[in-house]
N, CA, C and O atoms as CSV, one atom per row, in Angstrom:
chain,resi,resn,atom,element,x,y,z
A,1,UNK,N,N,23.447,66.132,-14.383
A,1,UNK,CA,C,22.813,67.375,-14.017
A,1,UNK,C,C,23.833,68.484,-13.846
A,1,UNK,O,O,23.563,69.685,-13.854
A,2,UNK,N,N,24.863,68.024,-13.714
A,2,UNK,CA,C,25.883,69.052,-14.287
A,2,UNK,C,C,25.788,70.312,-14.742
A,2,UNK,O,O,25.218,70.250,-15.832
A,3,UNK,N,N,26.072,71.508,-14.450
A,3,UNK,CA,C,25.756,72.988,-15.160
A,3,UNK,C,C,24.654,73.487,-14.908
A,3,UNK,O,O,24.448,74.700,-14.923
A,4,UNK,N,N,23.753,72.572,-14.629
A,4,UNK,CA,C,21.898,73.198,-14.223
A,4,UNK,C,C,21.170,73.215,-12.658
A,4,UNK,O,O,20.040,73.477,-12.248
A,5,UNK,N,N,22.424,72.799,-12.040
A,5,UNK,CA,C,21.810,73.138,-10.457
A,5,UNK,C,C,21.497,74.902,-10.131
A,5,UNK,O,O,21.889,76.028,-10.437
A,6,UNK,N,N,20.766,74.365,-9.511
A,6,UNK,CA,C,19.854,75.367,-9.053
A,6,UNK,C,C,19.293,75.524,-7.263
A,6,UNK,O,O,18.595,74.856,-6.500
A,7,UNK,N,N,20.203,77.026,-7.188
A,7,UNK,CA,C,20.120,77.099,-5.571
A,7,UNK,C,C,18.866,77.031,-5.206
A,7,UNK,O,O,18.135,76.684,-6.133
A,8,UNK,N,N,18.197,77.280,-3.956
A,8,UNK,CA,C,17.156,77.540,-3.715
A,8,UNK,C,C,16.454,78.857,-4.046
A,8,UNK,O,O,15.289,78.837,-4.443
A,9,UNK,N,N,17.018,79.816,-3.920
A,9,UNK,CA,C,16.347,81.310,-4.281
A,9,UNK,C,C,16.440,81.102,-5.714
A,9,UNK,O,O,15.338,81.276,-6.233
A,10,UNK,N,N,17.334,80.798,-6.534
A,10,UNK,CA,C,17.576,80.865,-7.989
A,10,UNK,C,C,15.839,79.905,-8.619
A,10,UNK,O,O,14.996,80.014,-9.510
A,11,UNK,N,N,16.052,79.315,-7.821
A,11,UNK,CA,C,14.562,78.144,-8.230
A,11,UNK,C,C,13.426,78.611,-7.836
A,11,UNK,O,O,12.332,78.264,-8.281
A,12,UNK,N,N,13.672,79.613,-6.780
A,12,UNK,CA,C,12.401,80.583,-6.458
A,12,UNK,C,C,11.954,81.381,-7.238
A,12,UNK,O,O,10.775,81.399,-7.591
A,13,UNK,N,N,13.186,82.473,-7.775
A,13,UNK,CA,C,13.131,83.388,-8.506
A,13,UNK,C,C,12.423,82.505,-10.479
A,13,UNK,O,O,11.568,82.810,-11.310
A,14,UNK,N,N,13.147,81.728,-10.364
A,14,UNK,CA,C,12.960,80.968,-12.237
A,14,UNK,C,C,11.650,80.834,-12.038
A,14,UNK,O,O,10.933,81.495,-12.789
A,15,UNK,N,N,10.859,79.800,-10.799
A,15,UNK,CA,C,9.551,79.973,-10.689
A,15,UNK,C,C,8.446,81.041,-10.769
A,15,UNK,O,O,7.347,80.919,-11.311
A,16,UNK,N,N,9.041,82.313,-10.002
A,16,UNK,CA,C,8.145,82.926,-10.023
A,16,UNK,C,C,7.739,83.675,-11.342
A,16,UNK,O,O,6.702,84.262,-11.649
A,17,UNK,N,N,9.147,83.410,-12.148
A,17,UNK,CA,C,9.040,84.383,-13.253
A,17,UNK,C,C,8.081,83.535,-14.649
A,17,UNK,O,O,7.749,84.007,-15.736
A,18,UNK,N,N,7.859,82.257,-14.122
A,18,UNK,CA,C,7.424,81.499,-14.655
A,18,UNK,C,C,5.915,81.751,-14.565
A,18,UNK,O,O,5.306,81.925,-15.620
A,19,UNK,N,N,5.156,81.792,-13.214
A,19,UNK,CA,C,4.205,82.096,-12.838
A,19,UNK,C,C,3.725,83.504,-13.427
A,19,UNK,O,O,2.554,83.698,-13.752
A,20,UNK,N,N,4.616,84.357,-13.525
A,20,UNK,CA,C,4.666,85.999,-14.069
A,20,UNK,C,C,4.551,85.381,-15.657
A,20,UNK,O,O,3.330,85.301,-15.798
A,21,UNK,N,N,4.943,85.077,-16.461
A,21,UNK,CA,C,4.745,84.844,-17.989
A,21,UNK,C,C,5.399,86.135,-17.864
A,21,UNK,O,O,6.444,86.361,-17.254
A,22,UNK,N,N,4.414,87.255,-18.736
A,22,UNK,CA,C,4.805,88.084,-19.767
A,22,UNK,C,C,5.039,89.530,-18.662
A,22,UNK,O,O,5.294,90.660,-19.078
A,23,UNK,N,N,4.870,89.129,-17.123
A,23,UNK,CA,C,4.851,90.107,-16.277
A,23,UNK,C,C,5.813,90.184,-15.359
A,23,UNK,O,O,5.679,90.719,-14.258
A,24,UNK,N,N,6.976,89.566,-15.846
A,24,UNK,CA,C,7.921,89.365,-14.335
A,24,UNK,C,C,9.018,90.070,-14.795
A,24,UNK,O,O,9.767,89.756,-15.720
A,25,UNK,N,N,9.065,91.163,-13.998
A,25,UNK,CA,C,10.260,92.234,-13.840
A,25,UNK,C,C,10.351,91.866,-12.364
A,25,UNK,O,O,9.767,91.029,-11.675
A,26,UNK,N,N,11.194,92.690,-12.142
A,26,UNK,CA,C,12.004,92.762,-10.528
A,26,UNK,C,C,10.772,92.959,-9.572
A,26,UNK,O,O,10.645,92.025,-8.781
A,27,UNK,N,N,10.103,93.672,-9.493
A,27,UNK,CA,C,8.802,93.747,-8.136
A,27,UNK,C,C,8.293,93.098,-8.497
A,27,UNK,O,O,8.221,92.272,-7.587
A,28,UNK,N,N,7.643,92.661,-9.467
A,28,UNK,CA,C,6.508,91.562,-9.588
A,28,UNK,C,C,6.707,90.256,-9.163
A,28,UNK,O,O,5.895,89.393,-8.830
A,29,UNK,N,N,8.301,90.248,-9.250
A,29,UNK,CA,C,9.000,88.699,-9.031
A,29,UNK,C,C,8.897,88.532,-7.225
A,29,UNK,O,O,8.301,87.665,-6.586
A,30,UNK,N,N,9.796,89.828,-6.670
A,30,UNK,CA,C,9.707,89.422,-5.571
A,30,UNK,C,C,8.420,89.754,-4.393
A,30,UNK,O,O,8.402,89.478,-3.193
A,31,UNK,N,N,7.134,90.611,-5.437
A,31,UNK,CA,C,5.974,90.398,-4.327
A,31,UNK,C,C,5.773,88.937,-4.727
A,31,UNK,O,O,5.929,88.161,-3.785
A,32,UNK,N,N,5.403,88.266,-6.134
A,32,UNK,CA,C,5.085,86.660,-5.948
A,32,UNK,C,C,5.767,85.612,-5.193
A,32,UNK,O,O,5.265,84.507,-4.990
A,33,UNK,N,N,6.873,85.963,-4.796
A,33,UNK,CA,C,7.989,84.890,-4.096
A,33,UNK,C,C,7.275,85.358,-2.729
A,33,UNK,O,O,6.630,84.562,-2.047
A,34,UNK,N,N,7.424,86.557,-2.424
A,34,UNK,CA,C,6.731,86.929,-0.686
A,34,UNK,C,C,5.174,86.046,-0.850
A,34,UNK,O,O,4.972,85.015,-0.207
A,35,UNK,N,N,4.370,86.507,-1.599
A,35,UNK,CA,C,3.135,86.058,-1.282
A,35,UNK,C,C,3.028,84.476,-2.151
A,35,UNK,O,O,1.901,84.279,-2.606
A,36,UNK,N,N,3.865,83.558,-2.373
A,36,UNK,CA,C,3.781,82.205,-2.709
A,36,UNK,C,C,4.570,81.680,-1.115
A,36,UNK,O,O,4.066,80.714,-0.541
A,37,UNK,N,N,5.743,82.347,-0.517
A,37,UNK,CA,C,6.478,81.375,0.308
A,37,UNK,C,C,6.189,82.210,2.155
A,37,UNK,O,O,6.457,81.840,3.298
A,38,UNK,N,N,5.593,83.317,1.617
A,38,UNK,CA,C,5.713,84.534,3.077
A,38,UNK,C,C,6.761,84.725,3.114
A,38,UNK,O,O,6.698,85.836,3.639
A,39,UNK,N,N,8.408,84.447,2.900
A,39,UNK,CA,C,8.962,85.366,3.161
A,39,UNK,C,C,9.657,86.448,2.452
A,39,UNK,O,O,9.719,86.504,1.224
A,40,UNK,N,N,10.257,87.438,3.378
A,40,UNK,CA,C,10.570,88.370,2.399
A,40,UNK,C,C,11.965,88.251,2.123
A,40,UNK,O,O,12.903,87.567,2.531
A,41,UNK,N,N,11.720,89.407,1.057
A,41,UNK,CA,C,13.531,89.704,1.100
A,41,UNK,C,C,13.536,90.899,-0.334
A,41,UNK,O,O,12.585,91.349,-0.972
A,42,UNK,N,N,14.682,91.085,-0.441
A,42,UNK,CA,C,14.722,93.008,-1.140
A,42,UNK,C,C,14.775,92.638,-1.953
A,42,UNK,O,O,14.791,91.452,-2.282
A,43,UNK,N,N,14.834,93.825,-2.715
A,43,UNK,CA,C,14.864,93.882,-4.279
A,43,UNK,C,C,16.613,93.442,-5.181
A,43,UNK,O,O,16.971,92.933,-6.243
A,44,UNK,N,N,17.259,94.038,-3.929
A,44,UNK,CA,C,18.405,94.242,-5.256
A,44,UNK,C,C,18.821,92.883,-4.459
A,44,UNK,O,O,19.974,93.130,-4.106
A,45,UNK,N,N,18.447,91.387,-3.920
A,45,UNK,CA,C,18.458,90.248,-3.666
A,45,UNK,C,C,17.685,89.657,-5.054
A,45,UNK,O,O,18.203,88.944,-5.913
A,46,UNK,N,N,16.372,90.133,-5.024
A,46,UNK,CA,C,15.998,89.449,-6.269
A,46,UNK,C,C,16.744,89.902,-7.663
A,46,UNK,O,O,16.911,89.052,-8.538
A,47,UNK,N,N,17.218,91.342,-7.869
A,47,UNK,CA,C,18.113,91.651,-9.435
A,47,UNK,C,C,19.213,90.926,-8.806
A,47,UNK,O,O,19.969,90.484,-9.672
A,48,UNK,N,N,19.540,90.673,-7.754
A,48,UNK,CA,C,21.019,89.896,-8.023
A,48,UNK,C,C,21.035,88.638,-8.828
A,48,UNK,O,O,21.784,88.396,-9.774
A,49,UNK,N,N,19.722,87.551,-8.115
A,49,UNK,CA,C,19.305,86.613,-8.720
A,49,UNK,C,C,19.452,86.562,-10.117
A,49,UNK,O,O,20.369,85.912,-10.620
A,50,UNK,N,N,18.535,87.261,-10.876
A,50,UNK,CA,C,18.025,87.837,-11.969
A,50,UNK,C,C,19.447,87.547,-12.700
A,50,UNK,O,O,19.734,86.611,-13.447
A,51,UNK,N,N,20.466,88.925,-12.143
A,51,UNK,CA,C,21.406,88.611,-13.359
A,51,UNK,C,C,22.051,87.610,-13.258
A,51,UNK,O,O,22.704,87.467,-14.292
A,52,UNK,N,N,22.250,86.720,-12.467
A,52,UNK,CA,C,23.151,85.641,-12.433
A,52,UNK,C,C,21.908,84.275,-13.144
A,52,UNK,O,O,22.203,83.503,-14.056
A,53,UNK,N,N,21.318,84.293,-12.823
A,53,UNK,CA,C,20.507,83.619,-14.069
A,53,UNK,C,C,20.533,84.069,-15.377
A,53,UNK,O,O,20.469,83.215,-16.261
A,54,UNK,N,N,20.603,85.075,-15.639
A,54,UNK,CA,C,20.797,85.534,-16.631
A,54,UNK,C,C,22.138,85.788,-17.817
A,54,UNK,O,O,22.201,86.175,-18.984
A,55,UNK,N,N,23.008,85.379,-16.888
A,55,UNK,CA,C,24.089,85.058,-17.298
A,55,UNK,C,C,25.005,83.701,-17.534
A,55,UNK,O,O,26.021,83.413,-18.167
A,56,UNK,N,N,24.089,83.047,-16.685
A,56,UNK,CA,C,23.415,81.352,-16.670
A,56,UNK,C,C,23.058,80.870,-17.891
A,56,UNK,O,O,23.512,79.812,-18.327
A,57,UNK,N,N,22.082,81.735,-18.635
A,57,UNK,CA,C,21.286,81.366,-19.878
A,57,UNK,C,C,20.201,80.444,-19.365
A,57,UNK,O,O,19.648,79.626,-20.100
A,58,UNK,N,N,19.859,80.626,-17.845
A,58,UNK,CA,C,18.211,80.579,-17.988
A,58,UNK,C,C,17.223,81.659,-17.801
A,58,UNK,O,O,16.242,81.587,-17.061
A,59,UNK,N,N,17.523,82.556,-18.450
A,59,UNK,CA,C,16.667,83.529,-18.039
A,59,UNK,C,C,17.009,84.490,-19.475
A,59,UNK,O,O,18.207,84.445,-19.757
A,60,UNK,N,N,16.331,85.180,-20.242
A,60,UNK,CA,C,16.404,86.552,-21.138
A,60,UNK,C,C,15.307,87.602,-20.375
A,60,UNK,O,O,14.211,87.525,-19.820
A,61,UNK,N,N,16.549,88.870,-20.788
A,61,UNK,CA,C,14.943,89.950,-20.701
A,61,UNK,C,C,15.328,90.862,-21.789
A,61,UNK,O,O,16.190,90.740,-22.660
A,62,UNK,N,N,14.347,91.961,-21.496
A,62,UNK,CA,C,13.931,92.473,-22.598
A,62,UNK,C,C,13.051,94.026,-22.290
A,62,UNK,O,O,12.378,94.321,-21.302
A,63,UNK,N,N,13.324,94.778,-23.421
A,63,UNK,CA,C,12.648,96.120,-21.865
A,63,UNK,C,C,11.382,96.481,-22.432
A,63,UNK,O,O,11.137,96.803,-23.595
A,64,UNK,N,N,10.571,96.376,-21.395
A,64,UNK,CA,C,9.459,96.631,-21.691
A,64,UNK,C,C,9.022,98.281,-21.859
A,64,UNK,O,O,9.795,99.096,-21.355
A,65,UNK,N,N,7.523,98.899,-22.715
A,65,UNK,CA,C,7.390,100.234,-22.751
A,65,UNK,C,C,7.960,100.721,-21.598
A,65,UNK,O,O,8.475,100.083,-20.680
A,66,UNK,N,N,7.806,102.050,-21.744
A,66,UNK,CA,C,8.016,103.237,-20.337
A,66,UNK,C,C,6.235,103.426,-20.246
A,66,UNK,O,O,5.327,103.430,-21.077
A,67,UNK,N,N,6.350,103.601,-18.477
A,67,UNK,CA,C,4.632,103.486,-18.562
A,67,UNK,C,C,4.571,104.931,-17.429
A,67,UNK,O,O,5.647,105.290,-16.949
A,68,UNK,N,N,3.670,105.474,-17.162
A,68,UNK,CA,C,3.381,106.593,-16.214
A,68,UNK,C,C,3.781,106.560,-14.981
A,68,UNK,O,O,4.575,107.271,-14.366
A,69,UNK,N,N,3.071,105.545,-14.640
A,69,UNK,CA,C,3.302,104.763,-13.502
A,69,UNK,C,C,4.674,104.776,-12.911
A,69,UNK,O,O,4.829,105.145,-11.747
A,70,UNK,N,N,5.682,104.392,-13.657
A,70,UNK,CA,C,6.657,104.509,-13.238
A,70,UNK,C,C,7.907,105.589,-13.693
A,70,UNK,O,O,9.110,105.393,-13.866
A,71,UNK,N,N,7.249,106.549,-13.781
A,71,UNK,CA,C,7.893,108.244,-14.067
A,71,UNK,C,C,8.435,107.858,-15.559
A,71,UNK,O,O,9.597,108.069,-15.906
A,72,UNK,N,N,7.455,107.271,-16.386
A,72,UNK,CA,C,8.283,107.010,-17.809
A,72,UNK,C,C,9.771,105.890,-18.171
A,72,UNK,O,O,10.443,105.488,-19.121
A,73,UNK,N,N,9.674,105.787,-16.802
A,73,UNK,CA,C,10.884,104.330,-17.044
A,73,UNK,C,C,10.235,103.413,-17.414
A,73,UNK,O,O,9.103,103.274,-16.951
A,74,UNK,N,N,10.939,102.161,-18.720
A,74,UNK,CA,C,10.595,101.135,-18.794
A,74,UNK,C,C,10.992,100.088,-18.261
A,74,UNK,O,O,12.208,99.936,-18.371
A,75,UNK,N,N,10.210,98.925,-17.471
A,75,UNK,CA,C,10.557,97.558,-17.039
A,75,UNK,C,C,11.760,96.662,-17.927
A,75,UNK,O,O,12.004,96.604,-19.132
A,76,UNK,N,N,12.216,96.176,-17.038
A,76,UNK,CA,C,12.754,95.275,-17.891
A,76,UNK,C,C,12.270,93.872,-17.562
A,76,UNK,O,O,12.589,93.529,-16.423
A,77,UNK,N,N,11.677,93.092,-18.160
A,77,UNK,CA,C,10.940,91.898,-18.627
A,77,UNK,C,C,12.158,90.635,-18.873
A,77,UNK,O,O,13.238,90.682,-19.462
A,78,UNK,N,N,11.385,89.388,-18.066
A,78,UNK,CA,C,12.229,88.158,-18.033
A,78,UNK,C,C,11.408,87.159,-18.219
A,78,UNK,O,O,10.275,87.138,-17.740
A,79,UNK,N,N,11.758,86.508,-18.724
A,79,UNK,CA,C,11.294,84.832,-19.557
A,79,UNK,C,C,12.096,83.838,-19.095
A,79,UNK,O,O,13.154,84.207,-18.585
A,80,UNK,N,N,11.849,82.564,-19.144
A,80,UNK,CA,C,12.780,81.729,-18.869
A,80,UNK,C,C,12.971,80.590,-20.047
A,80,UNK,O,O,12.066,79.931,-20.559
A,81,UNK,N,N,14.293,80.533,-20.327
A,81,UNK,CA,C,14.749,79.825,-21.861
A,81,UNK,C,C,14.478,78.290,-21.639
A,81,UNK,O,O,14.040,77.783,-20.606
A,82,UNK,N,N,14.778,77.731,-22.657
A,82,UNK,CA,C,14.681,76.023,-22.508
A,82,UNK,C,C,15.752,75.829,-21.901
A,82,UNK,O,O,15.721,74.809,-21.213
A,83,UNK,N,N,16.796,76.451,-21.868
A,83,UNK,CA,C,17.889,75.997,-21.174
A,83,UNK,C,C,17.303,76.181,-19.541
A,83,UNK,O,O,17.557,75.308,-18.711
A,84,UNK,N,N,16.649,77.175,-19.249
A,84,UNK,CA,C,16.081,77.086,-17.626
A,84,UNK,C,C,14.783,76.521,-17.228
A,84,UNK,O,O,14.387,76.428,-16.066
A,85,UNK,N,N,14.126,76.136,-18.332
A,85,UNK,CA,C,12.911,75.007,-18.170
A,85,UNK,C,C,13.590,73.742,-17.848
A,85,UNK,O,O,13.218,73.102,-16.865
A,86,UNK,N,N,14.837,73.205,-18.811
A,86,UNK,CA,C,15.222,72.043,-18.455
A,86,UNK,C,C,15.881,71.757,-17.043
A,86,UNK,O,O,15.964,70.683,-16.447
A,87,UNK,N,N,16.446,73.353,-16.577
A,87,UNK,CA,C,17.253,73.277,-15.231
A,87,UNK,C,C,16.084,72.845,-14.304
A,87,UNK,O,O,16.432,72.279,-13.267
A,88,UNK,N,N,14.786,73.015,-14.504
A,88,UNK,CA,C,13.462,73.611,-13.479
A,88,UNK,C,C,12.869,72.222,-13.275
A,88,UNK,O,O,12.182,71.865,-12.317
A,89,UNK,N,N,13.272,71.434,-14.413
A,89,UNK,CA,C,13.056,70.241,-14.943
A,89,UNK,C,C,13.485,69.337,-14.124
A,89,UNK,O,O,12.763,68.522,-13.549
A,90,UNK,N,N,14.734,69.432,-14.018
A,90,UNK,CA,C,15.526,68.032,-13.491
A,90,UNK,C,C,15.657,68.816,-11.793
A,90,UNK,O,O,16.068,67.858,-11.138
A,91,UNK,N,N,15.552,69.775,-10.989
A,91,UNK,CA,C,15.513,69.911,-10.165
A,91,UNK,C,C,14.140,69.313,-9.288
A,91,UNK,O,O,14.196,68.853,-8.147
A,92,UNK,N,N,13.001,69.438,-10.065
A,92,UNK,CA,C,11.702,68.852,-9.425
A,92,UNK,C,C,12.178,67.708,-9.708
A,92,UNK,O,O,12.142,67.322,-8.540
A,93,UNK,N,N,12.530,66.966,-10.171
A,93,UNK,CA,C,12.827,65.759,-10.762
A,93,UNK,C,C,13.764,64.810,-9.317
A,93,UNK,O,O,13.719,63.726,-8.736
A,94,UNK,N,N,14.472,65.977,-9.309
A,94,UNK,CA,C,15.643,65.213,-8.276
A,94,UNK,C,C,15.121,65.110,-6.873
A,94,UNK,O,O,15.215,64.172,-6.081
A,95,UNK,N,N,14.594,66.188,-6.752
A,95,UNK,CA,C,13.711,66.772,-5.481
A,95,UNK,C,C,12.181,65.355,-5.449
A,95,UNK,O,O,12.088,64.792,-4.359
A,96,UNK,N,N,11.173,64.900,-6.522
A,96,UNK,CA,C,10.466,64.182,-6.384
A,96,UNK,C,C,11.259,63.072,-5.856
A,96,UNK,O,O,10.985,62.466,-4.821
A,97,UNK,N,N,12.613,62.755,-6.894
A,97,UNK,CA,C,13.094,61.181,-7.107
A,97,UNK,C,C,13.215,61.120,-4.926
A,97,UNK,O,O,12.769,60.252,-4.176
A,98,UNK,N,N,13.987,62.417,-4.575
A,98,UNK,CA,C,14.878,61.658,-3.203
A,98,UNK,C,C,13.244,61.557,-2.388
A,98,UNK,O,O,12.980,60.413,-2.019
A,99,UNK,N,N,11.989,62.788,-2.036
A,99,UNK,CA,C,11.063,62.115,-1.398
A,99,UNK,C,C,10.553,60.900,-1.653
A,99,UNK,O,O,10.122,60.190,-0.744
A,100,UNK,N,N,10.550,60.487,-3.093
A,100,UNK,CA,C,9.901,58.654,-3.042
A,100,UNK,C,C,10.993,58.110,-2.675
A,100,UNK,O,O,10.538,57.037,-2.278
A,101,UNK,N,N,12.255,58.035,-2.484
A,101,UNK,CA,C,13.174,57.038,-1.456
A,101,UNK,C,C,13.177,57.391,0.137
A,101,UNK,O,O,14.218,57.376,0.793
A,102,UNK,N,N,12.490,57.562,0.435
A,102,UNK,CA,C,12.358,58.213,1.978
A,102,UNK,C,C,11.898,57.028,2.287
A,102,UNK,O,O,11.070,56.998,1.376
A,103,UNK,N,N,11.708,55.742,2.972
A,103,UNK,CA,C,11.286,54.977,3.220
A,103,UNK,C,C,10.366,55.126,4.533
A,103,UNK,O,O,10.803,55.480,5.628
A,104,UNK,N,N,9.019,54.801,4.256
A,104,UNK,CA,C,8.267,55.130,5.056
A,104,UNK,C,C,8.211,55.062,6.420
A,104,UNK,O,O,7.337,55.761,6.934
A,105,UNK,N,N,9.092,54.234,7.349
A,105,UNK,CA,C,9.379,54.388,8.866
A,105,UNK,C,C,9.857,55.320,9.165
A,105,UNK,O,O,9.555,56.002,10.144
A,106,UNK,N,N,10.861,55.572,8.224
A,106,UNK,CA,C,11.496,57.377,8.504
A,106,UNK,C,C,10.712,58.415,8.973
A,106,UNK,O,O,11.171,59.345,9.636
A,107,UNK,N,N,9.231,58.267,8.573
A,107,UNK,CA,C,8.540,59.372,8.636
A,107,UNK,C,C,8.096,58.955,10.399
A,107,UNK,O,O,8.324,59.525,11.466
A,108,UNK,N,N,7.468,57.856,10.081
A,108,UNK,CA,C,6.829,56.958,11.398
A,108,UNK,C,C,7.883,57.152,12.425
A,108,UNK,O,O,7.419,57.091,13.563
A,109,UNK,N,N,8.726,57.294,12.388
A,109,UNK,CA,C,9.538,57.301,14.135
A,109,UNK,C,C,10.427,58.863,13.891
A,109,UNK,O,O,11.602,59.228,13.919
A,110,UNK,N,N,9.163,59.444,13.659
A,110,UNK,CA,C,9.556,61.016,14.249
A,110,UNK,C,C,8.689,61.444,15.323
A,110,UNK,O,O,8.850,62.547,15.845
């Protein structure tokens, strides 16, 4: 797993943009992370994310039209590559594998 770990916000952010498809720019990402986990946190926390995934090679963007809405600026738009599906991959993966070794008294004598 080498090269494809994935912090916790970084796995927040890949998710949400995942959940976003064809809609995840910078606000869209971090109202879905607020309203999937409640908490918050800023914007230029989530573009930090962004580019360091992006420089990762799990993540491309791409700029979307200029729209009214936003005084004629265009979005810039993020996808997530096979290279960050596979990271997204083996992190649920690792994350399922260690809860099924939890051996069930563990839970019982809390």
């Amino acid at each position: 797993m080498k090269g494809t770990n994935l912090g916790e916000l970084q796995e927040l952010v890949m998710l949400a943009v995942g959940v976003l498809y064809d809609d995840a720019y910078g606000v869209s990402i971090k109202d879905e992370i607020e309203k999937q986990t409640g908490r918050s946190m800023t914007l230029s926390t989530v573009h930090a994310a962004l580019n360091r995934l992006e420089d990762k090679g799990f993540l491309i963007s791409r700029m979307g039209g200029a729209t009214e809405e936003r005084g004629g600026r265009p979005k810039r738009l993020f996808r997530v590559t096979a290279y960050g599906k596979r990271a997204l991959e083996e992190s649920r993966m690792m994350r399922n594998r260690m809860w099924e070794s939890i051996p069930r008294i563990a839970w019982d004598n809390i």
